[in-house]
C-alpha positions as CSV (number, residue, x, y, z in Angstrom):
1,X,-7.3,-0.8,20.8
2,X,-10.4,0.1,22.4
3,X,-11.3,0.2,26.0
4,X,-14.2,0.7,28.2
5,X,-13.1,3.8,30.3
6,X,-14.9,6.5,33.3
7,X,-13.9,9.3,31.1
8,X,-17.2,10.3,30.8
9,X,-17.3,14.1,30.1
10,X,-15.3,17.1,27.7
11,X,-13.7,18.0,31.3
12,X,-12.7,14.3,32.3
13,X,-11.4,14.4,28.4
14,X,-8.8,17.7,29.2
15,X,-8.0,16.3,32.3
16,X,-6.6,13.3,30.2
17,X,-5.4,15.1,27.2
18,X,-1.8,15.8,28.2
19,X,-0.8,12.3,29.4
20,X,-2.6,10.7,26.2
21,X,-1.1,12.9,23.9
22,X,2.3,12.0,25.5
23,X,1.7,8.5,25.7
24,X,0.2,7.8,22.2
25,X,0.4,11.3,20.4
26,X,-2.1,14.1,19.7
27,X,-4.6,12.8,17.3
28,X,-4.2,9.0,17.7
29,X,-6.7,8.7,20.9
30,X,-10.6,9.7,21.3
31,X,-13.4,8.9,23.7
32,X,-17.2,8.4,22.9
33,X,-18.9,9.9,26.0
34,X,-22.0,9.1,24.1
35,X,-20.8,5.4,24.6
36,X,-22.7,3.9,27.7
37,X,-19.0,2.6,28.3
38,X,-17.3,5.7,27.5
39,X,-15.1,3.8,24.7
40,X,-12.0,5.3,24.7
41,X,-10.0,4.6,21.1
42,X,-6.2,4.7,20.7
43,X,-4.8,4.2,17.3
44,X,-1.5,3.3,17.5
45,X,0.7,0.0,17.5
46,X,3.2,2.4,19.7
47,X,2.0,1.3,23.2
48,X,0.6,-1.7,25.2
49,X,-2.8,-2.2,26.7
50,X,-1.3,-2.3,29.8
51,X,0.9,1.3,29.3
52,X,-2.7,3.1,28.2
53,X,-4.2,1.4,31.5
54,X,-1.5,2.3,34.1
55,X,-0.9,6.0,32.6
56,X,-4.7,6.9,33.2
57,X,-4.6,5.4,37.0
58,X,-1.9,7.1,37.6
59,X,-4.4,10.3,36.7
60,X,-7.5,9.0,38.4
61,X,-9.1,7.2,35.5
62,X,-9.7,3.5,34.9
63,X,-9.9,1.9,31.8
64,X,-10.5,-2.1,30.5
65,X,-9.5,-3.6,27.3
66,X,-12.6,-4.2,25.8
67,X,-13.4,-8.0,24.6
């Protein structure tokens, strides 16, 4: 799944690390800050759109399934 995200720096990226790596698990996620939309990747079959959406609000980041 991709996603266009506001994670837009290394220090946005460790303040999201924990609850990714919970919610999809270490290694399965990654953002391209170098993305004008800051595309945030998550490999994994494990989770829904909507879970990967609601986790980061809940830690001050938005994120949109990309189309």
């Amino acid at each position: 799944m991709e996603f266009k995200s506001n994670i837009n720096c290394g220090s946005c990226i460790a303040s999201v690390k924990k609850t990714m790596d919970t919610l999809v698990g270490e290694g399965k996620w990654e953002v391209d800050t170098a993305n004008p939309d800051k595309i945030l990747t998550v490999a994994t079959t494990e989770v829904t759109a909507d879970e990967v959406i609601q986790k980061l609000k809940r830690v001050g980041f938005t994120a949109e399934l990309k189309a």
